[in-house]
N, C-alpha and C positions, 0 to 999 in steps of 0.2 A: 443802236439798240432797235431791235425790232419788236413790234405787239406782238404779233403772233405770235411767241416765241413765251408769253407768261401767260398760264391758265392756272385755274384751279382746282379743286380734286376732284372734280367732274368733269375738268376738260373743256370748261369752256375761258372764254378769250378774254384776259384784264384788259383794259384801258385805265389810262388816269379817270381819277373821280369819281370810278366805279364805287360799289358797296358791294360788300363782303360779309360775310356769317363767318361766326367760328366755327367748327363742326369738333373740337375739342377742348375740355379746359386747358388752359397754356399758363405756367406758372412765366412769369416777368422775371427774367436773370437781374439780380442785384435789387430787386426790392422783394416787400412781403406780396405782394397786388399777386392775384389770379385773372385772366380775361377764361371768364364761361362760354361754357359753352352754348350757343346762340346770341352769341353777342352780334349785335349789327355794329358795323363800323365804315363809316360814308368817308367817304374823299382819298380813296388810297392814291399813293403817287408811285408810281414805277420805278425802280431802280436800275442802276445796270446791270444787274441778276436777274434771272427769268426766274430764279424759283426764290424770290423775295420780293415784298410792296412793305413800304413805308404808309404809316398812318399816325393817328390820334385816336384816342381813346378817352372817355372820363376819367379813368383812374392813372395813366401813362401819354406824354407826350413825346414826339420823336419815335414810337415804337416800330421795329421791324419784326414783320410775318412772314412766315416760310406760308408760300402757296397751299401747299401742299394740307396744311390744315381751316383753308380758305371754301368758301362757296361763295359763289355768287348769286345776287340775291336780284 
């Protein structure tokens, strides 16, 4: 797996541990929960997909984000 290779919808470069914005509301598949949009969310971890990070959230744990509606913050 390589870094370079997961950005966000600006194109710039995740690392683990990074933080993240939402830059859209995103309904949570299989609960009622919404993450808003500008939700901050710290400590994402990398996956072996370049256009997914794994995080936590208050309202969701274990959750996976498609990049693509990600900023880094």
């Amino acid at each position: 797996m390589s870094d370079e290779n997961v950005r966000d919808s600006n194109g710039n470069v995740l690392k683990d541990g990074d933080s993240v914005t939402v830059i859209k509301d995103l309904k949570v598949k299989g609960t009622s929960e919404t993450i808003k949009r500008g939700t901050t969310v710290k400590s994402i971890r990398l996956t072996g997909n370049p256009a997914e990070v794994e995080c936590n959230t208050k309202q969701v744990k274990g959750l996976v984000l498609k990049t693509e509606f990600l900023k880094k913050v």
